[in-house]
C-alpha positions as CSV (number, residue, x, y, z in Angstrom):
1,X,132.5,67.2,121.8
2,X,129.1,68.1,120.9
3,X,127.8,67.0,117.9
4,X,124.9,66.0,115.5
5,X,123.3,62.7,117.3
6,X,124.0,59.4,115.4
7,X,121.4,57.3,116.7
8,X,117.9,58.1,117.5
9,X,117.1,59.5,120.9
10,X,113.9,59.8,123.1
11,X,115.7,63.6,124.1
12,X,114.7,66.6,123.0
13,X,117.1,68.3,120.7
14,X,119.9,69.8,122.3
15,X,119.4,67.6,125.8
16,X,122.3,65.6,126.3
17,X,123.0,63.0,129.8
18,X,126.7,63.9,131.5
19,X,127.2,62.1,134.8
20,X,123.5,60.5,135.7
21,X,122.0,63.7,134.9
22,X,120.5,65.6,131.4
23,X,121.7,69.1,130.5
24,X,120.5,71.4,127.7
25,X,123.6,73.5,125.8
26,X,122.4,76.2,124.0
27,X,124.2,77.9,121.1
28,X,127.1,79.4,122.8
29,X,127.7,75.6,123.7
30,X,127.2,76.5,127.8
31,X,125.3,73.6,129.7
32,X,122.3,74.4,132.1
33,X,121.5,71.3,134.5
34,X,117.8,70.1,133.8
35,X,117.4,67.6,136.7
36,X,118.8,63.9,137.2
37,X,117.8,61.1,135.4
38,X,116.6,59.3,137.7
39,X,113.2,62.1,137.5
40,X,112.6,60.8,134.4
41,X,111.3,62.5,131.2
42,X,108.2,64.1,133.2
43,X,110.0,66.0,134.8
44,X,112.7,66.6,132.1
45,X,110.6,68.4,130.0
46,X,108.9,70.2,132.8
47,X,112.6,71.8,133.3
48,X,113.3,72.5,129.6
49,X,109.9,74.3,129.7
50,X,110.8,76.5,132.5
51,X,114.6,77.2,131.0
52,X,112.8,78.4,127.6
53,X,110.4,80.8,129.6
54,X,113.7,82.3,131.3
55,X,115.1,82.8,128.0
56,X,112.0,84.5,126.6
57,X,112.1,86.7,129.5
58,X,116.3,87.7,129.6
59,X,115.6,88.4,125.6
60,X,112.2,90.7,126.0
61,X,114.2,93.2,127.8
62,X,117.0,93.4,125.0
63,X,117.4,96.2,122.7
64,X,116.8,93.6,119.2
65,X,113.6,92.5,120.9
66,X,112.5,95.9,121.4
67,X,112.9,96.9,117.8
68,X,110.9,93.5,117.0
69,X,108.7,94.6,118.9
70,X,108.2,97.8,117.6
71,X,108.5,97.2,114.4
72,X,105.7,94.6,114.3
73,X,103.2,96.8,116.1
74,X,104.0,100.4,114.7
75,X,105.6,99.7,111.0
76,X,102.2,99.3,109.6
77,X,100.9,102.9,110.8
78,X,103.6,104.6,108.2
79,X,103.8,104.9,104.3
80,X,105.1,102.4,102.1
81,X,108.1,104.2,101.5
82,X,109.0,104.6,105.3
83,X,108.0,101.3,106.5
84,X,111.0,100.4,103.7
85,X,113.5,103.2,105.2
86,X,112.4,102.0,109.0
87,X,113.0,98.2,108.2
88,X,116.6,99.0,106.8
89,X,117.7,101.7,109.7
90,X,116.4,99.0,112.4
91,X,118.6,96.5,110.9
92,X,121.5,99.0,111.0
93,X,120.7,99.6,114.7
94,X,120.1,96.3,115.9
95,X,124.1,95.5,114.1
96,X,125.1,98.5,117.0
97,X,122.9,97.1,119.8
98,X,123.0,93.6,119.4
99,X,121.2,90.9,122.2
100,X,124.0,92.2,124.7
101,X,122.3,95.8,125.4
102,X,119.5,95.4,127.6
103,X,117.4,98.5,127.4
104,X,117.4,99.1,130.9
105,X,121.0,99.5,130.8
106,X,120.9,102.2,127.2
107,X,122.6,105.7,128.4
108,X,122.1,109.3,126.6
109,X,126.1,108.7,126.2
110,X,125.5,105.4,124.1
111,X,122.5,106.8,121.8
112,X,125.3,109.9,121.5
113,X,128.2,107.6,120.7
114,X,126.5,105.6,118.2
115,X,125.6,108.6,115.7
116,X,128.8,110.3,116.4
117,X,130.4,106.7,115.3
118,X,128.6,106.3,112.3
119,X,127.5,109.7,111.5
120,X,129.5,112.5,112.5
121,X,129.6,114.3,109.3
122,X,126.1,113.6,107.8
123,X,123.9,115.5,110.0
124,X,120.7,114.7,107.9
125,X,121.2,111.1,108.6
126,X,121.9,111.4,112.2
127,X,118.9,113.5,112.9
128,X,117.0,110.9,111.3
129,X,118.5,107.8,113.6
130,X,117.4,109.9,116.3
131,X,114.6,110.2,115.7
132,X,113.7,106.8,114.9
133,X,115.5,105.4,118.4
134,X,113.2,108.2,120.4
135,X,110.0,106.5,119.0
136,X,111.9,103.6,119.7
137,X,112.4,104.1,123.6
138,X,109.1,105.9,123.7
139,X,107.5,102.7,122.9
140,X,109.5,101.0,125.8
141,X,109.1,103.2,128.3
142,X,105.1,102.5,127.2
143,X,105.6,98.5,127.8
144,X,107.5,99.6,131.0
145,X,110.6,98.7,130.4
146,X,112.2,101.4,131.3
147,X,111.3,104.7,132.8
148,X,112.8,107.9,130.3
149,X,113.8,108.3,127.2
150,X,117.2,108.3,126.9
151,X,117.2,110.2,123.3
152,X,115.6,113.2,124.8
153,X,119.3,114.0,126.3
154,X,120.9,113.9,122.9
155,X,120.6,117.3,120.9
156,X,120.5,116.8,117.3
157,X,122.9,117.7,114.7
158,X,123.0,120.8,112.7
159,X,122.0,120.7,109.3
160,X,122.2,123.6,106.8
161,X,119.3,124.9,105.3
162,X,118.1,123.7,101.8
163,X,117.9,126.5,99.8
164,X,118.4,124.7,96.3
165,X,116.2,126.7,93.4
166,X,115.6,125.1,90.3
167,X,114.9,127.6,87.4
168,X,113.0,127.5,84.8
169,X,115.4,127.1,82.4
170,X,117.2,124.5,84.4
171,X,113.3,122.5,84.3
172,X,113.2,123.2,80.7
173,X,116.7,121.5,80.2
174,X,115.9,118.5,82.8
175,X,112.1,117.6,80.7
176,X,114.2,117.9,77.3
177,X,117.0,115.2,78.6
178,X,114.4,113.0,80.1
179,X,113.0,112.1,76.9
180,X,116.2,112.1,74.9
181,X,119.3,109.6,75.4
182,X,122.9,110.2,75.4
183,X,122.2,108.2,71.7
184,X,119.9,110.8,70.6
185,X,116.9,108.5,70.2
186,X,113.8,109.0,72.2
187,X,114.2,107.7,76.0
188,X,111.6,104.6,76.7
189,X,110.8,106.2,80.0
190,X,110.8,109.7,78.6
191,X,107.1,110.4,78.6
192,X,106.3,109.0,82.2
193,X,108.7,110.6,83.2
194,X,108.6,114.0,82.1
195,X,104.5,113.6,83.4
196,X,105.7,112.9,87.0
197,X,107.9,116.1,86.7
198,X,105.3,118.2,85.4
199,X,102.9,117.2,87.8
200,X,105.4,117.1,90.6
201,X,105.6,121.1,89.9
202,X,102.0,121.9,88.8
203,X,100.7,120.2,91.9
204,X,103.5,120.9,94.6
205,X,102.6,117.1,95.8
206,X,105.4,114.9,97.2
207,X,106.9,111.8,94.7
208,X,105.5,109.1,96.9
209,X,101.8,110.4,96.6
210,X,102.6,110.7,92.9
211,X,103.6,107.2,92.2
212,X,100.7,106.3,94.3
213,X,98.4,108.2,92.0
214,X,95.8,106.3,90.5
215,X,93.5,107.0,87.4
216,X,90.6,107.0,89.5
217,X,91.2,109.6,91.3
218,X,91.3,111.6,88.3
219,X,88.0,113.6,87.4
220,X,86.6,116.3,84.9
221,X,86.8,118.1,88.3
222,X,90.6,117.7,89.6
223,X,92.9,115.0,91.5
224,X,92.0,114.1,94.4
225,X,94.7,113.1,96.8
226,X,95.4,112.0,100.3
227,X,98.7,112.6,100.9
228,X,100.4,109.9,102.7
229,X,102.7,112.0,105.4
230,X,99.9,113.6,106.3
231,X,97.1,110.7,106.6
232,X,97.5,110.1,110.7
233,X,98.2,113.7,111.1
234,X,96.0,116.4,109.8
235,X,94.6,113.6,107.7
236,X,94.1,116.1,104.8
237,X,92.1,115.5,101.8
238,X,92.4,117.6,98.4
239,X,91.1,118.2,95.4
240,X,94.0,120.1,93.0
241,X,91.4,121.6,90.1
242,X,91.5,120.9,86.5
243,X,93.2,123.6,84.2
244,X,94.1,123.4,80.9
245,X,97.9,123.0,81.7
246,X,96.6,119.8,84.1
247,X,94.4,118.6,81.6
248,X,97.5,118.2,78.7
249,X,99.8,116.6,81.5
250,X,97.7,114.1,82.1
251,X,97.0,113.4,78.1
252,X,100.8,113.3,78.0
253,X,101.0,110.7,81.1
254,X,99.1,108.4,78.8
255,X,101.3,108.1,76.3
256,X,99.1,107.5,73.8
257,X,97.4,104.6,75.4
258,X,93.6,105.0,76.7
259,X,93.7,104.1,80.7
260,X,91.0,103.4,82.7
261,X,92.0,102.4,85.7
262,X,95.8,101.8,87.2
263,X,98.7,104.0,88.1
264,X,98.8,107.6,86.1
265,X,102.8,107.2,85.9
266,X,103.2,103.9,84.8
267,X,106.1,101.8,83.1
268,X,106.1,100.5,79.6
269,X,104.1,97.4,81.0
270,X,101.4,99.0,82.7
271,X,102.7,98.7,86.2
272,X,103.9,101.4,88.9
273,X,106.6,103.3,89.2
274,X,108.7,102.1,92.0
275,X,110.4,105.2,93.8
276,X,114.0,103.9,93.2
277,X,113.6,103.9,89.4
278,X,111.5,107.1,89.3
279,X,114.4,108.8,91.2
280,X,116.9,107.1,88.8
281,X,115.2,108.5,85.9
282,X,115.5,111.9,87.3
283,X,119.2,111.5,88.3
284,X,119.8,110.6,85.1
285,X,118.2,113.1,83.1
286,X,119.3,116.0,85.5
287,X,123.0,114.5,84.4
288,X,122.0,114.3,80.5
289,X,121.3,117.7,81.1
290,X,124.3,119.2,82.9
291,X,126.7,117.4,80.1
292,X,125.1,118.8,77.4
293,X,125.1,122.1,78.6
294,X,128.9,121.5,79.2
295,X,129.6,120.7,75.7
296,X,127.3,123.6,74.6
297,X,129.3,125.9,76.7
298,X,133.0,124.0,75.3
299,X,131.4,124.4,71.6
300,X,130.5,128.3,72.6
301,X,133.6,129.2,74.1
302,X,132.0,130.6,77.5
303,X,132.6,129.4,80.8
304,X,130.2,126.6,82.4
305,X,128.4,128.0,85.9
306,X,129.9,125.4,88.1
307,X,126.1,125.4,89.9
308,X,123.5,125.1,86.8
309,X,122.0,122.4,86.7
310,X,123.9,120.8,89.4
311,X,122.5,119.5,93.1
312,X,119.1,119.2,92.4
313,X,116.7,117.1,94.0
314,X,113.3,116.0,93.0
315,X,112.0,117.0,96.1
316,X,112.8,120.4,94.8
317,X,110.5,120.5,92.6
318,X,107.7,121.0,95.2
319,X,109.6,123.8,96.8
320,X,110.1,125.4,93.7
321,X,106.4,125.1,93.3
322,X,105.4,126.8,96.6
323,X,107.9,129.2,96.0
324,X,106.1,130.0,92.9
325,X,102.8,130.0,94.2
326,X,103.8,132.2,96.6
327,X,105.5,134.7,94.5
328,X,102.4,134.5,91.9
329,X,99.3,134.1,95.1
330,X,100.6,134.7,98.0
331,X,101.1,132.6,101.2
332,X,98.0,131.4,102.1
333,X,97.6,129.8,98.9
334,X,100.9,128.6,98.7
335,X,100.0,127.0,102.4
336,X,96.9,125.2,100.8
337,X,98.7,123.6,98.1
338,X,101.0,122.4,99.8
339,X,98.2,120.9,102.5
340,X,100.3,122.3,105.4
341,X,98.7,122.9,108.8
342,X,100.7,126.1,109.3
343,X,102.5,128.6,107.4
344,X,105.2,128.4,109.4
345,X,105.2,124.8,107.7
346,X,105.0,126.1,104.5
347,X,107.7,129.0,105.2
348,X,110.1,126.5,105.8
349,X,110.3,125.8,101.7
350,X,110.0,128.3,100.5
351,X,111.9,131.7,102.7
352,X,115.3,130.2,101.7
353,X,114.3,129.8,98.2
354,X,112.5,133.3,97.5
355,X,114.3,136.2,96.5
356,X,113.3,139.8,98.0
357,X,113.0,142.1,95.2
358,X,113.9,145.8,95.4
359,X,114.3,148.7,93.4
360,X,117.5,150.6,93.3
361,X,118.0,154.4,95.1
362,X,116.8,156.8,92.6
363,X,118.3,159.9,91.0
364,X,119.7,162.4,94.0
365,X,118.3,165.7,94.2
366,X,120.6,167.9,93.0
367,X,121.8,170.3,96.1
């Protein structure tokens, strides 16, 4: 039985002597032969040296090494946000392909097994896993390790097309329960809050860059902003002009309180919005909103539509805005507030969302 020594020992930890000769036992409690000991402690640790290099070796080429790997020398390159998202999906993966894959030995079939396994009825997630294990492999086959990509043989799920479009009324109701609690008293996050909305639609710019929004890069001029998905991209800078609508967001973002420098949507204390709690706040205001609409409805004696104020993302707020933009501008401008590359880019927010309007046939001729 192997246990914790009792006395001390010249041997390295985990070097035991059986039968005139020292083995080491690693953690699955198997013995590898060092030498006898008779070649004394020379060349003792000479052998424990080499057995560690073999290890080091057997475990570059294993799938949890790889996304060590990868996640040490390409996290860094991505926004806050996703370097949080990546860490937790490479922890999720490396549960899957655990020190046992070696990823020499990873098929199209296993990359296709695992999302089916875990993800067979959320395409959105599973397109996302996908995507992270191609950069993934792409990495390996870059540090030779192997020689394709096994991903590239998977097709990605399905998804259906977003085509949620918040109304203005539905915004109206969403500011209105932001700042007022179920207890009818003002909402301590309310003003905040209702800024980050605001600007989220006056500006088309995603919650991230938001939250990342600083009062100095506020000017009589505009905001400036760099958005973050695009900064090792099209690495787009832009400067969204002041208007009078702008302007008394801003004001309102301040609550008050004369800021210098810091985050523009700030907590009570002065520091940043984190995303989670900005996206609670919304959550929880879109829901303030939909029940008092409810008892409206129950107090009016008309029927609720089952889809106001229901679904709604905050990431539809910037589609919303485009689509608005659009329907106001036209495309091109829409395309430059939203900082895209392309319209097709662009087109993607805002086709499912915009509604063609027609006029009716006219009066027939009479024959």
């Amino acid at each position: 039985m192997i246990g914790r020594r009792k006395k001390a020992s010249p041997l390295p930890s985990r070097v035991y002597e059986k039968n005139g000769a020292w083995y080491f036992v690693d953690i699955h409690r198997k013995w590898h032969k060092l030498c006898r000991v008779s070649d004394g402690l020379t060349r003792l640790y000479s052998e424990l040296a080499a057995l560690n290099r073999d290890a080091e070796d057997r475990n570059e080429g294993t799938m949890p090494a790889l996304i060590d790997a990868w996640l040490l020398a390409k996290l860094k390159g991505y926004a806050g946000k996703t370097q949080e998202e990546y860490r937790r999906m490479a922890t999720f993966i490396k549960s899957e392909f655990d020190a046992q894959w070696r990823v020499e030995d990873v098929e199209p079939k296993d990359i296709a097994r695992f999302l089916d396994k875990h993800f067979e009825s959320k395409p959105n997630a599973s397109n996302k896993y996908r995507a992270l294990l191609s950069v993934m492999f792409t990495f390996a086959v870059r540090k030779g390790l192997r020689n394709t990509n096994p991903v590239s043989e998977v097709a990605g799920a399905t998804e259906g097309k977003r085509d949620r479009y918040i109304t203005d009324a539905e915004l109206d109701a969403v500011r209105a329960a932001a700042l007022i609690g179920n207890d009818g008293k003002p909402t301590p996050s309310g003003p905040p809050i209702v800024a980050l909305i605001e600007l989220a639609y006056q500006t088309a710019q995603r919650i991230g860059d938001l939250l990342a929004l600083n009062w100095s890069d506020v000017s009589d001029e505009g905001i400036m902003f760099h958005p973050a998905k695009t900064v090792n991209s099209s690495g787009v800078r832009m400067l969204i002009v002041m208007t009078p609508e702008l302007k008394a967001t801003l004001e309102g973002a301040k609550a008050g309180k004369v800021k210098a420098i810091g985050p523009v949507i700030c907590t009570q204390a002065g520091g940043r919005f984190t995303y989670s709690g900005a996206q609670t706040a919304w959550k929880r205001a879109c829901q303030r909103a939909r029940q008092r609409y409810e008892e409206r409805c129950k107090k009016e004696n008309v029927e609720a539509d089952a889809r106001h104020l229901v679904g709604m993302h905050f990431h539809d707020l910037r589609a919303k805005a485009l689509t608005d933009k659009r329907r106001q501008e036209g495309a091109a401008a829409a395309q430059a507030l939203a900082g895209h590359t392309t319209a097709e880019m662009t087109a993607h927010y805002t086709k499912a969302r915009e509604v063609e309007r027609v006029t009716p046939v006219g009066k027939r001729d009479s024959a």
